[in-house]
N, C-alpha and C positions, 0 to 999 in steps of 0.2 A: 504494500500500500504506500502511497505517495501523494503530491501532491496533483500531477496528472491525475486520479482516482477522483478526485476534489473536483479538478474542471469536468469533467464529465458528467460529476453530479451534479452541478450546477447548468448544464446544458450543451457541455460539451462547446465547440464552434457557435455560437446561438448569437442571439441579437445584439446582445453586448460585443462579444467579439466583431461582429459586420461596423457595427459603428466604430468601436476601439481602432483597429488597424483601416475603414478608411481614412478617418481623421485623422491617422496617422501617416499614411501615404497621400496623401494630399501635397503636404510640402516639396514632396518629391518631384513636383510638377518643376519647382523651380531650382532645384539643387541641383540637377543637370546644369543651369543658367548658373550658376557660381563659379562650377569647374571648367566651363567653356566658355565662359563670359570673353577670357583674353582673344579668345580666335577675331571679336567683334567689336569690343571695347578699346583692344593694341590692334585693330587691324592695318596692316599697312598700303594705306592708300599710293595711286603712282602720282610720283613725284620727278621733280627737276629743279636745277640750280633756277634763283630769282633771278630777274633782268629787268633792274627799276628803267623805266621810261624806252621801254624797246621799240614803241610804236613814234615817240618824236625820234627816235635816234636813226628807225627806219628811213623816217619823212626827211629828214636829214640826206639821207642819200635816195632822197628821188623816188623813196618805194611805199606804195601804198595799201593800205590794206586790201580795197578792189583787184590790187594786181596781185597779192598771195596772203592766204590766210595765214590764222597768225601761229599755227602748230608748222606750218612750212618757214611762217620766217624765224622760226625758234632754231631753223638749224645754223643759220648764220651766229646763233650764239652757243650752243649748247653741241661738243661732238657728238656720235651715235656711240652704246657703247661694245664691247668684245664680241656681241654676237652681227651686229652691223643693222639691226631692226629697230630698236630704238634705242632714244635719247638718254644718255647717260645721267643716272640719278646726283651723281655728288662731284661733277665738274663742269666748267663750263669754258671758254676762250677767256683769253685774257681781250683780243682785239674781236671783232667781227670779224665775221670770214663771209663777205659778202657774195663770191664765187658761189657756192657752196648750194644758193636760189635755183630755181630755174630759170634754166636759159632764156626764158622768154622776157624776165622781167629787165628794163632797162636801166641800170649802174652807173650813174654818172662818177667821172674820178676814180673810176676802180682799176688797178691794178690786177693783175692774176698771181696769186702767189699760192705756190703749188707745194711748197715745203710743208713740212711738219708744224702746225701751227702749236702755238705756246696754250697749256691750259692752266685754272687755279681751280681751289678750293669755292665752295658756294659761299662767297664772303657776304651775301646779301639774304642769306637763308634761302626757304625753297618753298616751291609752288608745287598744293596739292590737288589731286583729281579728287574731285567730291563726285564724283555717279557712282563709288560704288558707296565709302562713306561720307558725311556730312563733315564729321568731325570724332579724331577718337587719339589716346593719348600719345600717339605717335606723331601724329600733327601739332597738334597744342603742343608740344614740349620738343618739335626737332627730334625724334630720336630715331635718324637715320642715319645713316652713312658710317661715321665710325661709333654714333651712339646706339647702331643697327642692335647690340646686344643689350641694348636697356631693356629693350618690349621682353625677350627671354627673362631675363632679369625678373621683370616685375610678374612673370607667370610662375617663378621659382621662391619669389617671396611670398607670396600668394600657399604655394604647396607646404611652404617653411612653417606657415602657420596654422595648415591642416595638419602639419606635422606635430609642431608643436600642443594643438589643442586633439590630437589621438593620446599624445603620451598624458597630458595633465586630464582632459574629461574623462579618461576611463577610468584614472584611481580617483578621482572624487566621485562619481557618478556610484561607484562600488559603496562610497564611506556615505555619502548623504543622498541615494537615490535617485532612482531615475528620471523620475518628473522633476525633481525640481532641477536638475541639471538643462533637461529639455527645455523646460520654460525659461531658462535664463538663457541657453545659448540662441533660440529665438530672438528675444530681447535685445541679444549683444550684436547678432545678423543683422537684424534690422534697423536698430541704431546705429551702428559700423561704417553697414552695409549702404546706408542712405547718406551720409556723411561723406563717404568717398564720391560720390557728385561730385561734392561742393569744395575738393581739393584744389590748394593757392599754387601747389608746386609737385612734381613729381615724386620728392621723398615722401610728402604729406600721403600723398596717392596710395605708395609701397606700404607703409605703416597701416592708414587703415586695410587696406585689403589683407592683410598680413595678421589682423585684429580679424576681420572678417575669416579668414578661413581657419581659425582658432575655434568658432563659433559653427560652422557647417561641420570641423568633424563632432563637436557638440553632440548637433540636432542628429546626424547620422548612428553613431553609435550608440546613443539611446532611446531612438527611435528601434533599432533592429532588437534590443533588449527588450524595449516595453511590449513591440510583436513576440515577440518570441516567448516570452513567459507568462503569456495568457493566452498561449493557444494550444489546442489541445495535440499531442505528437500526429496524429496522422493528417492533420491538414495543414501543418506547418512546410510541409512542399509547395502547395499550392499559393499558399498564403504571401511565401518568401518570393514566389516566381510571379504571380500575380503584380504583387507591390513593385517589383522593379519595372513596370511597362508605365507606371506615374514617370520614371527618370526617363525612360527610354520617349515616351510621349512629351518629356519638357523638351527633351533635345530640338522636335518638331516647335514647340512652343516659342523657344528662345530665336531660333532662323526666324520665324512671323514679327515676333516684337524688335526683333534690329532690326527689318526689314522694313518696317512699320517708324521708325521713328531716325535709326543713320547717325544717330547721335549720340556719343559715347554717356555724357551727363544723364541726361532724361532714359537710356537703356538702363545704366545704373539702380537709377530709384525705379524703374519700371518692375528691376527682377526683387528687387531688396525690401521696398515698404511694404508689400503684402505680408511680410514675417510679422507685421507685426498684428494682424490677423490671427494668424496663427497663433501670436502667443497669447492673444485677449482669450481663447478658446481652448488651449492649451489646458487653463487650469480644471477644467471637468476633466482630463482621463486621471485612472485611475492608477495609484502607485502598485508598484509589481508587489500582490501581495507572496510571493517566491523571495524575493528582498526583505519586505518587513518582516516576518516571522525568524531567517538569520540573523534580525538584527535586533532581534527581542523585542520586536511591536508586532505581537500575535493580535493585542487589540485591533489595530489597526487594520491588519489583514484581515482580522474575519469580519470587519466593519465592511470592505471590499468586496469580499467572496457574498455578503449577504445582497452585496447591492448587485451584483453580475447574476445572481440568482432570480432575484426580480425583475428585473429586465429582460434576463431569459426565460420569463413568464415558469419560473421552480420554484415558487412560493412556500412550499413545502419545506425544500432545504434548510431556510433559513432556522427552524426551531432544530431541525434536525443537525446541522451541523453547528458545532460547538467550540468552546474554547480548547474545550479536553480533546476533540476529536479531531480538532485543526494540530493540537501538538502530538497529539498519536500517530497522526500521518508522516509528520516531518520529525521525528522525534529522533533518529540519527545525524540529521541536518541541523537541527538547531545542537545538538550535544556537537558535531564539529562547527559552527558558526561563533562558538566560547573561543577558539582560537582564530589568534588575529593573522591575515594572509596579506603577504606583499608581491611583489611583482617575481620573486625568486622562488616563489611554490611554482610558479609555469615552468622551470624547468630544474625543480627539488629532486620529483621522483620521475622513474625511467619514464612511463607510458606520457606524462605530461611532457617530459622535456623533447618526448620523438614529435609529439604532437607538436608543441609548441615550432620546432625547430624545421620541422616540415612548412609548417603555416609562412613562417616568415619569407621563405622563399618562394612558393607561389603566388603570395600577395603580393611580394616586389615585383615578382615576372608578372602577374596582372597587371598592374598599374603602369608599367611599364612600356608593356606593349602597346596597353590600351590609349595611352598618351602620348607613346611616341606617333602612333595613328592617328590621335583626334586633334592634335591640337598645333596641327601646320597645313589648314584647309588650303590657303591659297596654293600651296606646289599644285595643284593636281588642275588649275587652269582652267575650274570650271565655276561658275556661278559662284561664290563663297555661303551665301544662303539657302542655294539648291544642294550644293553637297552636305548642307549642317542636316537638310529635311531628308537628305537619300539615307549619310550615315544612322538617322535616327529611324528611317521605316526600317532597314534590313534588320534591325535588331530586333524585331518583333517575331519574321517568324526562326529564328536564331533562338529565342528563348522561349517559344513554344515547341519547339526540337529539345530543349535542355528541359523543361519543363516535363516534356516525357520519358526521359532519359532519367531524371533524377526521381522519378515515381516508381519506374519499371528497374532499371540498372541499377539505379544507387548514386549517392554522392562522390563515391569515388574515383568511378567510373564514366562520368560524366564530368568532373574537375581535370583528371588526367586529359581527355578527352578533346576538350574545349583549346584546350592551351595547346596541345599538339599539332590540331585541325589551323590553330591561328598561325602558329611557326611555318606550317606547309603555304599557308596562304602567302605569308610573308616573303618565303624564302625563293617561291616562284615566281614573286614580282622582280627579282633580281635580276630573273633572264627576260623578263619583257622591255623592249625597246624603247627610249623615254618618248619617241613622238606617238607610240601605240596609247594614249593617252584615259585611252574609255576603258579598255584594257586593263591599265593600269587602275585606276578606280576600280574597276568593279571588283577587283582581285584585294586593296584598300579596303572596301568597304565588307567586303567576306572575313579577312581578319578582324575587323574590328564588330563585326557579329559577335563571332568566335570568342573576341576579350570581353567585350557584354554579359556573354553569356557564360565564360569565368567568373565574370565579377558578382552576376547573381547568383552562383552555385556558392560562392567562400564567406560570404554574407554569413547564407545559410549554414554552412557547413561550419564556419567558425564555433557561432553560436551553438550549436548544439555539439561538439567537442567540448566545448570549455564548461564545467560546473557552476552554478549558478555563484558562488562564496566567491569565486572570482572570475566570474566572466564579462563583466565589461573591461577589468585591468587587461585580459587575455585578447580582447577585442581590441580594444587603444595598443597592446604591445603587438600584435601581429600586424597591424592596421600602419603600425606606425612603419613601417617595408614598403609597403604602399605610395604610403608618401614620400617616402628615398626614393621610390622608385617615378614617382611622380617628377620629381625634383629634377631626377638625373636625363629624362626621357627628352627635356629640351637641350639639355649640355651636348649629347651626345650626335645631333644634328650639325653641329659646327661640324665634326666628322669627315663628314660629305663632303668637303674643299678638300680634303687626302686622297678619297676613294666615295664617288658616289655611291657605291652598292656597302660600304661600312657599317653604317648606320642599321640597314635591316638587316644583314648577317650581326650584329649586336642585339638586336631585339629579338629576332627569331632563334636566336642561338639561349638566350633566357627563357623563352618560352618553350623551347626544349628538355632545359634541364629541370623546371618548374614541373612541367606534363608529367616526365616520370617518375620527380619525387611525389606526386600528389600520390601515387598509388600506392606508397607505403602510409600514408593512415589510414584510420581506422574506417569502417566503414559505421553510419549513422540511421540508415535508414531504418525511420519505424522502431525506432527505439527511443524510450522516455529518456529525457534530458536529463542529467546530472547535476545534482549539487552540492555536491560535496569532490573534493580529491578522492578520498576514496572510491568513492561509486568511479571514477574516471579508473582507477587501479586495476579495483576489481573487474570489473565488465572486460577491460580489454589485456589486459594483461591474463587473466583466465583464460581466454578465448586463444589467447597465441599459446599460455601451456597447456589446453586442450586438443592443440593444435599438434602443438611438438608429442603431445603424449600419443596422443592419435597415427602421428606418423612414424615413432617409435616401435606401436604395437603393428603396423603393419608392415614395417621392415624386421622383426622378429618373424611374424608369421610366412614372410617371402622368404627370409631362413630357410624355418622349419620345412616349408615346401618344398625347397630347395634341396635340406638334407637327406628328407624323403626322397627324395626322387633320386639322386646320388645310390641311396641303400639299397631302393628300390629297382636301379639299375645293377647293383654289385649281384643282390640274389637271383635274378635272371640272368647274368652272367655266368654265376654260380651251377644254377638248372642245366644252362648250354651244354657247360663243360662236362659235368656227370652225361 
């Protein structure tokens, strides 16, 4: 008996639950819009060196705008650059190079000089193309040319502070609960999050967003706890895999509202004030009564369990289950919940620390791959908004494929699986030819299915390895690979100036070794959740000496078989010979 035994007499999956987890997948609409925001927000508009007063300096020598527009007579200032197509972004002439027109136009005082003309630096700053954006921090602030690696920069400060707010929300969320961490990291997104508008300078910008993604692993990792511990084990597949089509569906969400407004400021507050929505309505769910009972507020919890009863129209329960009978159920759980757990119980004893040490490395290959995929739209040449809505429909039936796979095969099998399937996708975009361009995408967007559909299986799969005593810390400590791997997934783009194919033989090459280690844990399926260390011990640690004993006693018996048949050839050999 356990506390699963409890959800089920309370209604099992029921009304409460339906509300609990969509309210809680809800936000998810927009949490997509955080981690992709920089693709739209730093997008880099085309640019070219300024040229104060080029139209009198034209008229000046005789040339009119009637007789050539004005991207033509840009070339008299501005060379083309190493591909010979167009205009070089961070040089310009130092003289005019009035040759340079079409021949038709007529040059008075011109010279032909056919030498190598002198060029400089954009001493005047630089003129941006606004059709595709209006305005976004890359413009406001210059940061092209040799400040080309700011915009990285500010997508890796950004991860710094997902990083950051994995390692600090998971051991507070563990010591003071899950809602009220939820509610506050809401609060902090939204306040942060709306604030970075109204940034005066670039550093102000990195800082809050840095604050902001402090607050999104927040809302993430305690949102997957407060699903997770009030649903009952067999719908928790569905439940996990359902919830992740809120993030797959914001991805579509966030393409329509940059598309819709082109302006980095107003997309800002567009994805970020609705949190605070969420956090006015936040405080009706219900704290994980799996939490309060560890943490010696049984009160509390069976005040919870009676209100989810009612709602799941089990009226009944309520006299029926008690204080005695809520601590009967958990009463191993709360006898280990006396001792206090730090972040060195995930890899104290064997079965935790293979777990633990497995986790880290296919959350880094996820986040990884999935990043180095999603978040350099422009290479691929095609609409920057069309590709945000293509990458976000493919992911759908991607993880209705993994949705069946993790119901029928298993979690393990379906993690190995995903990550393997991405690496092939990857590793074959390497022999496609860069002008085969459609090609290329589509083979793009089938890897990053593939890491979608990673990312929704280890969600899952995390949570239900880890013991409740410490699963959010086990959540924020594997999470946090994630975000290294988040982090690194822009660094390693620079690459590409060595060897264009680098880059994916780096990503694919993780998503390889990630694939095969996932096979060594444990497998989950349909089995009640843990909370305690021991329950993680026993269950799997049992299972592998059931294993070895099993495969012990059948290697004894291909012995004996063996010897028999040996004997059993010597006394017919025996018979022969007489």
């Amino acid at each position: 008996m356990g506390f699963a035994d409890l959800l089920n007499d309370v209604g099992g999956f029921g009304r409460f639950q339906w509300i609990h987890v969509t309210l809680l997948s809800i936000p998810g609409l927009l949490m997509a819009s955080q981690n992709l925001l920089n693709n739209f927000t730093a997008g880099m508009p085309g640019h070219h060196c300024s040229i104060p007063n080029r139209t009198s300096i034209a008229s000046s020598q005789n040339i009119s705008q009637s007789e050539v527009d004005d991207r033509e007579l840009l070339r008299a200032f501005i060379p083309m650059d190493a591909s010979g197509t167009k205009l070089s972004k961070c040089t310009r002439y130092v003289d005019a190079q009035w040759h340079l027109l079409e021949s038709n136009v007529s040059v008075i005082g011109h010279q032909a000089n056919f030498s190598e003309p002198e060029t400089e630096i954009c001493l005047d700053g630089w003129t941006y193309d606004k059709t595709e954006f209006l305005s976004t921090v890359v413009s406001e602030w210059d940061l092209v040319c040799t400040l080309r690696p700011m915009k990285q920069m500010s997508q890796t400060i950004y991860m710094g502070g997902v990083l950051a707010g994995a390692i600090i929300f998971g051991g507070l969320s563990d010591r003071f609960g899950r809602k009220a961490l939820l509610i506050w990291s809401y609060f902090q997104l939204a306040t942060l999050g709306t604030c970075t508008a109204f940034s005066p300078s670039f550093m102000t910008y990195c800082i809050f967003r840095f604050m902001t993604g402090m607050a999104v692993s927040g809302v993430i990792l305690n949102t997957v706890s407060l699903k997770v511990e009030w649903i009952p084990t067999k719908s928790r597949t569905l439940v996990g895999t359902l919830s992740s089509f809120f993030f797959t569906f914001g991805q579509m969400v966030l393409a329509g509202i940059a598309h819709s407004l082109r302006d980095w400021r107003k997309l800002q507050v567009a994805v970020c004030a609705p949190f605070f929505l969420f956090f006015l309505y936040s405080w009706w769910y219900s704290e994980s009564a799996r939490w309060l009972v560890l943490n010696r507020r049984s009160d509390e919890a069976l005040k919870h369990i009676h209100h989810v009863a009612r709602i799941n129209h089990k009226p009944e329960m309520v006299e029926k289950i008690t204080l005695e009978v809520l601590e009967c159920h958990m009463h191993k759980e709360v006898q280990s919940s006396k001792t206090t757990h730090t972040a060195y119980d995930l890899i104290r004893t064997t079965v935790m620390r293979r777990i633990s040490l497995c986790l880290m490395v296919v959350w880094f290959s996820t986040s990884f791959a999935y990043y180095g995929l999603a978040m350099d739209l422009q290479k691929f040449g095609v609409n920057i908004y069309l590709i945000q809505i293509i990458f976000g429909l493919v992911d759908f039936p991607a993880k209705l494929v993994a949705l069946g796979s993790l119901t029928f095969l298993g979690r393990r099998i379906t993690q190995g699986t995903c990550l393997l399937m991405s690496a092939l996708m990857i590793f074959a975009n390497i022999f496609v030819p860069t002008d085969m361009q459609s090609i290329r995408t589509t083979l793009a967007c089938l890897g990053k299915a593939f890491t979608s559909a990673s990312f929704t299986c280890i969600y899952l799969f995390t949570g239900e390895l880890y013991p409740t005593v410490i699963r959010q810390t086990g959540m924020g400590f594997t999470s946090t690979m994630a975000r290294v791997g988040s982090m690194a997934a822009p660094a390693v783009l620079i690459l590409e100036e060595m060897l264009p194919a680098l880059p994916s033989m780096i990503y694919g090459g993780a998503a390889v070794v990630a694939g095969i280690i996932a096979f060594f844990l444990p497998e989950t399926l349909n089995i009640p959740l843990p909370d305690t260390i021991e329950d993680v011990e026993e269950k799997w640690a049992n299972k592998k000496l059931d294993a070895e004993k099993q495969a012990k006693k059948e290697a004894v018996a291909l012995r004996e078989m063996k010897k028999g048949a040996v004997e059993g050839d010597g006394e017919i050999t025996g018979l022969n010979a007489l």
